[in-house]
MDAnalysis code that builds the backbone (N, CA, C; Angstrom):
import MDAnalysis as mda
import numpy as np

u = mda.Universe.empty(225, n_residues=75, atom_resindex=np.repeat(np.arange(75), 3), trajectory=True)
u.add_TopologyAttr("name", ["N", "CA", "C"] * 75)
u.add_TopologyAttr("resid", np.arange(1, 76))
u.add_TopologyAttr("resname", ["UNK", "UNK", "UNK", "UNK", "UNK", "UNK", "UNK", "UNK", "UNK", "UNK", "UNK", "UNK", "UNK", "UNK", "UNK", "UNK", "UNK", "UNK", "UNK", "UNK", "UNK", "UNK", "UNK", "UNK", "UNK", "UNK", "UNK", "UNK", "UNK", "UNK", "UNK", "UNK", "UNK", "UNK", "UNK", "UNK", "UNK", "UNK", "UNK", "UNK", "UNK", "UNK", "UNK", "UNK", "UNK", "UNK", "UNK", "UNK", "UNK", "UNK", "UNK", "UNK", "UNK", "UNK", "UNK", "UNK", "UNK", "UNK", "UNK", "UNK", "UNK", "UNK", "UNK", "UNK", "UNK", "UNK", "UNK", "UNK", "UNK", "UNK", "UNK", "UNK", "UNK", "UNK", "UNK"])
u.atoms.positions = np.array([
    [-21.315, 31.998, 17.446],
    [-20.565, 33.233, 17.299],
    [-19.072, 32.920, 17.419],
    [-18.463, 33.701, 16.817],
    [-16.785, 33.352, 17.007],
    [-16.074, 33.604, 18.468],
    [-14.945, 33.375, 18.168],
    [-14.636, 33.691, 19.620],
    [-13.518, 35.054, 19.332],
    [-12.879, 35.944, 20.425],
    [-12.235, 36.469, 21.082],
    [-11.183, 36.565, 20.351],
    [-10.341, 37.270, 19.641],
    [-9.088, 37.294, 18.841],
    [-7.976, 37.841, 19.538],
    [-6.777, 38.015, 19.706],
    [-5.951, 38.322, 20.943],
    [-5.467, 39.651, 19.608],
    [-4.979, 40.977, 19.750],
    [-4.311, 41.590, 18.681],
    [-2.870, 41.035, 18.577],
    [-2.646, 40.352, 19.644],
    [-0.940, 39.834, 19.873],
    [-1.394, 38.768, 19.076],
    [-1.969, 38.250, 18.911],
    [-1.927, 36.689, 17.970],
    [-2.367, 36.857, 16.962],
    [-2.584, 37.942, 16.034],
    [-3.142, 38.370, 14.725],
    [-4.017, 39.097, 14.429],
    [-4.311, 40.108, 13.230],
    [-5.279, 41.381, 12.954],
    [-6.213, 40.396, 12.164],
    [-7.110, 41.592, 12.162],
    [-7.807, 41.048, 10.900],
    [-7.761, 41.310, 9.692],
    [-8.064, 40.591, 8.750],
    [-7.836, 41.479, 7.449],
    [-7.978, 42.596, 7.247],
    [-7.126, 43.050, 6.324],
    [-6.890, 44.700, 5.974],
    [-8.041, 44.854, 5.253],
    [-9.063, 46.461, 6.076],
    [-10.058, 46.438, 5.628],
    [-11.470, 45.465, 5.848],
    [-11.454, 44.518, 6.640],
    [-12.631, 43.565, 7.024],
    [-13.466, 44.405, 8.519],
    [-14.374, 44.650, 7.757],
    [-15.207, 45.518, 9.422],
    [-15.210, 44.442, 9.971],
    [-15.128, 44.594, 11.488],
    [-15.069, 43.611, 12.888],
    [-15.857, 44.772, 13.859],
    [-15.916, 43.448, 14.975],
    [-16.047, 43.939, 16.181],
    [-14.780, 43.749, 17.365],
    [-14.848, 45.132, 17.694],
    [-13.540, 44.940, 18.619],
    [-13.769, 45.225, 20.038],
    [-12.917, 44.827, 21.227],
    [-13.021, 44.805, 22.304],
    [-12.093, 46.434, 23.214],
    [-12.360, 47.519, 23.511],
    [-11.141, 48.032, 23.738],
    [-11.171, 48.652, 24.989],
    [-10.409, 49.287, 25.145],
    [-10.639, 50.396, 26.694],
    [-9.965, 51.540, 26.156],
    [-10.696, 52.384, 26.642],
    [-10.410, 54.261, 26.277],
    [-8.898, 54.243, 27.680],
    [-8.723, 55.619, 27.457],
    [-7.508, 56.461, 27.956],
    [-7.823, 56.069, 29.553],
    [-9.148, 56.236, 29.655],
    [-9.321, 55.474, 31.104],
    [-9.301, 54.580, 31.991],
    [-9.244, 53.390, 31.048],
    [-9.199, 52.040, 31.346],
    [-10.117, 51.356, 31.132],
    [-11.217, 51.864, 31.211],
    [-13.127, 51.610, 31.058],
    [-12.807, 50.708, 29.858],
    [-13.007, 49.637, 29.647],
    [-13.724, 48.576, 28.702],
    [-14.982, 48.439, 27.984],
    [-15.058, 48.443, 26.291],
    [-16.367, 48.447, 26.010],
    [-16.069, 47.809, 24.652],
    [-17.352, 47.308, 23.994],
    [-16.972, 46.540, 23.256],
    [-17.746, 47.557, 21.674],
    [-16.792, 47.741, 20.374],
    [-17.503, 48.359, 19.573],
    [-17.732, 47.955, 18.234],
    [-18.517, 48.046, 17.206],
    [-18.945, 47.214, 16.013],
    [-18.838, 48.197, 14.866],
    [-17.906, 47.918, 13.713],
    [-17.831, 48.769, 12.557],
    [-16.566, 48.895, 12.483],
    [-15.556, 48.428, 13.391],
    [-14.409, 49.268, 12.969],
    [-13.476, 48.361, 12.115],
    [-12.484, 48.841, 11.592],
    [-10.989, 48.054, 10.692],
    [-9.761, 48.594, 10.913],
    [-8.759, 47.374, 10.680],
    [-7.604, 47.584, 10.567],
    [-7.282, 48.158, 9.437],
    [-6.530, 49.387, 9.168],
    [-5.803, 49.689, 7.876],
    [-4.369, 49.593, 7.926],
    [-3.513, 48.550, 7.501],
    [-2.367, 48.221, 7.544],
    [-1.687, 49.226, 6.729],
    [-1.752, 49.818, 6.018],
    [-1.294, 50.899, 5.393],
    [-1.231, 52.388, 6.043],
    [-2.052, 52.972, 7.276],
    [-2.033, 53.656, 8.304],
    [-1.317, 52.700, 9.095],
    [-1.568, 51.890, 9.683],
    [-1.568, 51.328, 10.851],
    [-1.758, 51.824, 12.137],
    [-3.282, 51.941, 11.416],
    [-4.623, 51.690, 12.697],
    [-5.710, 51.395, 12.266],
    [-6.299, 51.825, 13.529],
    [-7.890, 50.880, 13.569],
    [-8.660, 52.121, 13.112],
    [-9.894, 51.728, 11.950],
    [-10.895, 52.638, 11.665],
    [-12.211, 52.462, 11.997],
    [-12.935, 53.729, 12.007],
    [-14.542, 53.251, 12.432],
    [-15.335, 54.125, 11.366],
    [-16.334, 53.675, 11.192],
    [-17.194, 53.908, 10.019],
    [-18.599, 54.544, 10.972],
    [-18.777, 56.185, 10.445],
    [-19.599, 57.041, 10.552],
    [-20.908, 56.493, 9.535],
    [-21.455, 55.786, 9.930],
    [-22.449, 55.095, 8.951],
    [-24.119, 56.712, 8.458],
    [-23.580, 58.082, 8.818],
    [-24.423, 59.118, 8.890],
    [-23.791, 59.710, 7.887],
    [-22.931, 59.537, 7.140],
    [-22.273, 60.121, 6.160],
    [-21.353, 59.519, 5.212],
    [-21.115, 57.925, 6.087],
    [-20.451, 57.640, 5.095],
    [-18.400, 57.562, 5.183],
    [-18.274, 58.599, 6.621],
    [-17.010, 58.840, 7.072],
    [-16.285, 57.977, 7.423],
    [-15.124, 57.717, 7.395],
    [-14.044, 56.903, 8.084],
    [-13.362, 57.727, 9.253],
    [-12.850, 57.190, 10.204],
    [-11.689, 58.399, 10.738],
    [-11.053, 57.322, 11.843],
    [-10.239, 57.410, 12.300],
    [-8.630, 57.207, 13.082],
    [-9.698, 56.519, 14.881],
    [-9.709, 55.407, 14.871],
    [-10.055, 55.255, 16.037],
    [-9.347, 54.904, 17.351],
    [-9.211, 55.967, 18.224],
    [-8.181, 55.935, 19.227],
    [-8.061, 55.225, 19.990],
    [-8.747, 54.652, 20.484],
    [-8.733, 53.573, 21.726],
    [-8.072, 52.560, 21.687],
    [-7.682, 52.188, 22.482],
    [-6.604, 50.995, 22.521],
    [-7.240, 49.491, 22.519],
    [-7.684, 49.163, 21.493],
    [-7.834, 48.016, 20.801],
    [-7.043, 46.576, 21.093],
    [-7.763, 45.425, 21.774],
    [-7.273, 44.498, 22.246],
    [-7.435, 43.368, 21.813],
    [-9.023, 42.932, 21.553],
    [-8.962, 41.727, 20.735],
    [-9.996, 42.049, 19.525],
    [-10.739, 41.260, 18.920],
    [-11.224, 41.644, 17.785],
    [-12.646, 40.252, 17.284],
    [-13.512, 40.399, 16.690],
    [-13.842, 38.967, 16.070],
    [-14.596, 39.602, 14.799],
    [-14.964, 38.396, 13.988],
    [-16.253, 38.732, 12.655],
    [-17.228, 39.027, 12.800],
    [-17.681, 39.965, 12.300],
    [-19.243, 40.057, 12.536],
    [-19.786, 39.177, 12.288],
    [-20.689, 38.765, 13.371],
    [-21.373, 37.589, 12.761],
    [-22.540, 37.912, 11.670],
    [-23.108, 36.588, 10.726],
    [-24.593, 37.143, 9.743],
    [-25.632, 37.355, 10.114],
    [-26.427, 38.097, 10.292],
    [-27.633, 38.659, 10.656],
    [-28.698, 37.163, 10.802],
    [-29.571, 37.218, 12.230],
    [-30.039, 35.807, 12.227],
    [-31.156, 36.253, 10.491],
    [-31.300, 34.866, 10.419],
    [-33.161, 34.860, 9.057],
    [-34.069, 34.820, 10.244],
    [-35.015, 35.681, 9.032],
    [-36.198, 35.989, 9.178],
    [-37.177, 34.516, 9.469],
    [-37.760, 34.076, 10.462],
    [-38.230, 33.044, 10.901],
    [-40.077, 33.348, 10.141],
    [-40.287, 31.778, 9.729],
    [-41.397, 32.113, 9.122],
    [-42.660, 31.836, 9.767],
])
C-alpha cells in the first residue's frame, strides 16, 4: 500500500479519487475514501456514490494516498 502524503508536500492530481486522512471542526481524526482535489474550486470533493453527486467536502484535510487495486480473486 502507499504511504501517507503530507498536503504541505503536494495534492493529488486534479480530479484523481484518493483516500484522505482528516479531522472535522472537532479535532476527531478519521480516515475517508472517494474524495478529490478540484484545483479549479480549490477544494476537496466527495462522491455520493447513491446518486452519483459531488459536493464541497469540509473537513480539514491533511494527508492523502492512492487507492490502492482491489486484491484478485484467489483461485
Amino acid at each position: 500500500m502507499s504511504e501517507w502524503i503530507r498536503v504541505e508536500d503536494r495534492m493529488p492530481p486534479d480530479g484523481e479519487w484518493v483516500i484522505v486522512a482528516a479531522k472535522d471542526s472537532a479535532g476527531k481524526k478519521f480516515v475517508e475514501c472517494d474524495i478529490r482535489w478540484c484545483s479549479e474550486d480549490q477544494e476537496w470533493q466527495y462522491f455520493d456514490g447513491s446518486d452519483g453527486w459531488v459536493g464541497s467536502f469540509h473537513d480539514e484535510v491533511t494527508h492523502w494516498m492512492p487507492i490502492p487495486e482491489p486484491p484478485e480473486e484467489s483461485k
